[in-house]
N, C-alpha and C positions, 0 to 999 in steps of 0.2 A: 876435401877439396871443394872450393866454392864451385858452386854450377855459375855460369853467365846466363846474362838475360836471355831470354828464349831458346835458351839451347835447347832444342826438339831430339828426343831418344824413344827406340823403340827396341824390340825383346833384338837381341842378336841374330837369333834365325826366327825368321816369322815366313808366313804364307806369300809374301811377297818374293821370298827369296826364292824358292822352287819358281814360281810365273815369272820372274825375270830368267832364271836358269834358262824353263822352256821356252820363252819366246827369243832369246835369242840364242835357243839351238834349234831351231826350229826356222832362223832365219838365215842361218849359217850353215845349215842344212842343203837346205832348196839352192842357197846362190852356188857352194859346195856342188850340189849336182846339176845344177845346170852347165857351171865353168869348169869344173874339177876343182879341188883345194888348193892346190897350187896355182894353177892359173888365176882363180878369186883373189888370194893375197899378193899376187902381181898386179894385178890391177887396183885394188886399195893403195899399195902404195905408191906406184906411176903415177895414176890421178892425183894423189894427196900430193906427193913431190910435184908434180905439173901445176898445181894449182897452188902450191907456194909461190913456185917460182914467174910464174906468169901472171898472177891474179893478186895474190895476195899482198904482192911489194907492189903492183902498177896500183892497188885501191889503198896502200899504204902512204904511195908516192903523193897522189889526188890528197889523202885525209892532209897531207902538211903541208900543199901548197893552198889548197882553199881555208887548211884554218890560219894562214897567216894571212892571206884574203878576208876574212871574219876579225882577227884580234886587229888586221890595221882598221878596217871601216867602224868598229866598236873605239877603239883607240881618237877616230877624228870626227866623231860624232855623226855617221854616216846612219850605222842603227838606231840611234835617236831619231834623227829626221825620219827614217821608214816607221820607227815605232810611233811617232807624231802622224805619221800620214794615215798609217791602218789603224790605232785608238777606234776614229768615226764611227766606221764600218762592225767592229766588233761586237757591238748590242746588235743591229738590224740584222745580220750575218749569223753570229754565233750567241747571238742571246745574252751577252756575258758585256761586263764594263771596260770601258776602251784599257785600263788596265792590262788586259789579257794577253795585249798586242805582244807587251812584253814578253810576256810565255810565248807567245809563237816564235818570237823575234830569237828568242835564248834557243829554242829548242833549234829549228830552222839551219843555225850556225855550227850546232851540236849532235845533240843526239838528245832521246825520250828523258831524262833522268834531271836533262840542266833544268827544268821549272822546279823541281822540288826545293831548292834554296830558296826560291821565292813567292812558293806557299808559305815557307816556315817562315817568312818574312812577316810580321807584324805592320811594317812601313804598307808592302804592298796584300796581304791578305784582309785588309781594311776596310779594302773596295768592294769584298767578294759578303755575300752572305753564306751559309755553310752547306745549302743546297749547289749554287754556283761552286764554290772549290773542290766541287766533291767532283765536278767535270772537268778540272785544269790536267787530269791526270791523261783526261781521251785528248784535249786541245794539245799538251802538250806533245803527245805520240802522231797526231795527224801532222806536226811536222819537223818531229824527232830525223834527223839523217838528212835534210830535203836539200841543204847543200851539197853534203856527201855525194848521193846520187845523181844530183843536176850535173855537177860535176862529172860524173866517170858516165855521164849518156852524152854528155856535150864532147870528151874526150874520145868515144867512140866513132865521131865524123860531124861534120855539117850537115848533115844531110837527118838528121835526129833533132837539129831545132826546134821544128814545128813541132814534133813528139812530147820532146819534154816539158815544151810550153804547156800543152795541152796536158800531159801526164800531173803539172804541175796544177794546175785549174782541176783537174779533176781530184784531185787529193784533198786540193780546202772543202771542193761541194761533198765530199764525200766524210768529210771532218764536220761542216756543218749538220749533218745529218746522225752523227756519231755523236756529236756535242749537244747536240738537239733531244734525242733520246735520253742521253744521260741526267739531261735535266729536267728533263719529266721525273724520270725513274726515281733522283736524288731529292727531288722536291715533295714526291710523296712521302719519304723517308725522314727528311729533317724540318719541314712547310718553309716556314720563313723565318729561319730561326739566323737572329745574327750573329758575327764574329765576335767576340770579346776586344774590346778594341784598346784597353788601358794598358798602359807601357809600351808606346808606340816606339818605335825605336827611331825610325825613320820619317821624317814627312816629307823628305824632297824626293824620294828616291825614286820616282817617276820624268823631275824637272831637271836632277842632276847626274851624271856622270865624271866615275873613275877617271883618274889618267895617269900615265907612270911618267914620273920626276925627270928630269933632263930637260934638253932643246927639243926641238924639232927631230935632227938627225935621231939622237938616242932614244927617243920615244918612238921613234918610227921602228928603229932597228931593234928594238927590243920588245914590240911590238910583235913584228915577223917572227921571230926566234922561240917568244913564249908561243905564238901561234901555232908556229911549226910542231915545236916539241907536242903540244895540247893536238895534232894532228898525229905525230909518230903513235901518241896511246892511243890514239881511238881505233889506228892503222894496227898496232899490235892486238887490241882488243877484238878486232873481228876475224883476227887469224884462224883461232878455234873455231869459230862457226862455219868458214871459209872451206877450211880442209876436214874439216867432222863431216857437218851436213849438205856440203855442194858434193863429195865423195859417196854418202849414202843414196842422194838424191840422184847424182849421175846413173849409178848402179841400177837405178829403179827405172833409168829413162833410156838409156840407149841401147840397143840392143849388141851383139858381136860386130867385129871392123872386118870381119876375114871371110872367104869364099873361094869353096874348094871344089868341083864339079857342079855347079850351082846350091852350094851348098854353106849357108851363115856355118862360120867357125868362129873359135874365141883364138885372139893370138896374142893374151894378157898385156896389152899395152894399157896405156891411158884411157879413161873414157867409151871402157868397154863396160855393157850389164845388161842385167836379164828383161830389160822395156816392159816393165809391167805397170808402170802411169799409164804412157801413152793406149795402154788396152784401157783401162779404168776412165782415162777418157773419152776415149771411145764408146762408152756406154755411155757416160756421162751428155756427150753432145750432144743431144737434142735440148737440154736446157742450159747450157754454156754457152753456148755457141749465140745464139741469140743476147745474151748477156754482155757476152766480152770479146767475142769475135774473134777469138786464136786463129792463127792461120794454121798452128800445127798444135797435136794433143803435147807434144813435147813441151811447147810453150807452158801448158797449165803448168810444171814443176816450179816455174819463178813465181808465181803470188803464193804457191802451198809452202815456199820454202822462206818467203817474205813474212811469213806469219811467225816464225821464229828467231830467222835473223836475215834481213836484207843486206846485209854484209855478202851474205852465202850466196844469195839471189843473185848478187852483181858477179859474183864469182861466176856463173851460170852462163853470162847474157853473151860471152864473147865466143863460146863454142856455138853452142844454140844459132848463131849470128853467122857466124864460119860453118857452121851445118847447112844454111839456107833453111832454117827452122824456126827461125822470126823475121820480123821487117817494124818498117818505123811505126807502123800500127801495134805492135805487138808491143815494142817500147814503148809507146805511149799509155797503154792499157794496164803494163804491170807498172812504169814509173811510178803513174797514182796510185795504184793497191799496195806496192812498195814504201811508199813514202808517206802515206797513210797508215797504214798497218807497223812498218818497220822495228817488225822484230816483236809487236807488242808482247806476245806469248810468254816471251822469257823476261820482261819487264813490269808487267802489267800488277800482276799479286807485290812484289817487294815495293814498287812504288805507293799503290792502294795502303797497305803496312804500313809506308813510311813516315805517311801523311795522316794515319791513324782511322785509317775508313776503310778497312780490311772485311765490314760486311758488307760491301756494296762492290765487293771485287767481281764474283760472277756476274752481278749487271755490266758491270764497265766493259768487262770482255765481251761480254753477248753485246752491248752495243756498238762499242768498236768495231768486233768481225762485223755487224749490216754496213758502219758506216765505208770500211774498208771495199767490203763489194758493191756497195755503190758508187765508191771511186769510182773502178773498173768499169762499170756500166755508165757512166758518164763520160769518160776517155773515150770509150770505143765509138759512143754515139758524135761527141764530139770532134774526134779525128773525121769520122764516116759525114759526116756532115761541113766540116772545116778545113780540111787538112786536103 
């Protein structure tokens, strides 16, 4: 049988296999005797059923009405004009040729993955030298989701505008600085070496834009529809992270709901666990806290869980909210780390891979994580100063 390209194998039982065994008997353990085992798997499943049905169809609802809000402004050349406006800005900002805007623009609407079409683009990797593209992968995650999230923080109330503005300002300066790094890092790497630029595919594909066939009416409504659908996947696509890791994460953050002679009980409902972030943060604050300003150690679980999928993080935001365990500071602090960061963890290597610069994967990450907590440390100064 043919093997495929890269198919990665290793011995059937290896050393890895015992150290996953024990670590998660070893974690199923402890939650085990803190709750009892029955009670544990009551609450796994509550939460998870809870956070389907409340969270994951309401950030399902938001992915397909904002991407029919992205496929009509793409549709009537609204994203041309913003990508004409920030071009300028993109060398004195991000170092990088107004080209880029594009990759923000794409990703922005999207999620971290939509720029890699337009690396492999010959029309537009033209512009870049092979130091510069080796950054489009940090540009493109600093604003992978950014509609997404604007979206389900503006749906959360009025009273979150000023947050997300700021959340949103804090996420580019913290992308500049992400983007900035990477191209030191990448320049040592490649100096100034150019793209290969023969067999261009494209030369307009900055001045021109798609459009789909019909009038007016049919282009509009078919417009909305491919939106919407391109919103249902991205809506089904963070389901798993949604009830995986906002379910693990809960567990680690909230302690029991019950009290019986003044005494915390577990009574296996939803959103019950053994609160061991919020001690971790606790040690942690005296250097967070100056940083990012939480109001509560619970807060810290949205940017640790934004590191892997900010899907999960929004999952988070409406209990935490309904706890009296964030406030519009607090939104505005992970919005930026969030929408910054977004998810990079589990995107970050296969994009690197995809784009064929799979050696410069552990820089990209290590510059990303600085640029991501320097969102946050811009949000918080900026709210605390602005807001």
């Amino acid at each position: 049988m043919e093997k495929t390209k890269n198919n990665l194998t290793k011995k059937a039982i290896s050393t890895e296999t015992f150290v996953f065994l024990g670590v998660v008997a070893l974690l199923l353990g402890y939650l085990g005797k803190v709750m009892g085992v029955g009670i544990m798997f009551s609450i796994m499943m509550k939460t998870g059923h809870d956070l389907l049905l409340n969270t994951a169809l309401f950030i399902m609802a938001v992915a397909v009405l904002a991407g029919a809000a992205a496929a009509l402004m793409s549709e009537f050349g609204v994203i041309a004009l913003v990508n004409k406006l920030l071009s300028p800005i993109m060398k004195p900002l991000f170092g990088l040729p107004g080209a880029a805007s594009l990759g923000a623009v794409t990703t922005y609407i999207s999620d971290n993955p939509a720029i890699l079409p337009l690396i492999e683009d010959k029309g537009f990797s033209k512009y870049f030298k092979k130091y510069q593209l080796a950054s489009l992968c940090n540009l493109g995650t600093v604003f992978g989701m950014g509609l997404i999230v604007t979206s389900y923080v503006l749906g959360l109330g009025i009273e979150f505008i000023p947050a997300i503005i700021i959340g949103n300002i804090g996420a580019v300066l913290g992308g500049v600085v992400s983007v900035r790094l990477m191209l030191r890092v990448a320049k040592k790497f490649y100096g100034n070496e150019e793209i290969n630029t023969d067999e261009l595919e494209d030369e307009h594909l900055l001045d021109m834009r798609p459009i789909r066939p019909g009038n007016t009416f049919e282009r509009t409504l078919g417009a909305m529809l491919e939106g919407g659908k391109n919103g249902v996947e991205l809506g089904l696509s963070v389901i798993p992270g949604i009830l995986i890791v906002c379910t693990a994460v809960m567990m680690l953050t909230f302690g029991p709901s019950g009290m019986e002679n003044g005494v915390a009980v577990y009574k296996g409902v939803a959103y019950e666990g053994v609160a061991i972030l919020p001690k971790l943060g606790d040690l942690l604050s005296p250097i967070i806290q100056p940083l990012f300003g939480f109001s509560s150690t619970e807060a810290l679980a949205l940017p640790i869980t934004s590191l892997g999928a900010v899907g999960a993080a929004m999952g988070m935001t409406k209990g935490l909210l309904e706890r009296g365990l964030m406030n519009a500071h607090d939104i505005a602090v992970w919005s930026a780390m969030g929408i910054c960061w977004a998810g990079f963890l589990s995107t970050h290597v296969g994009m690197m891979d995809s784009v064929g610069m799979s050696k410069l994967t552990t820089k990209a990450i290590i510059t990303h994580l600085i640029g991501g907590m320097a969102a946050g440390v811009f949000a918080n100064y900026l709210f605390i100063f602005f807001a």
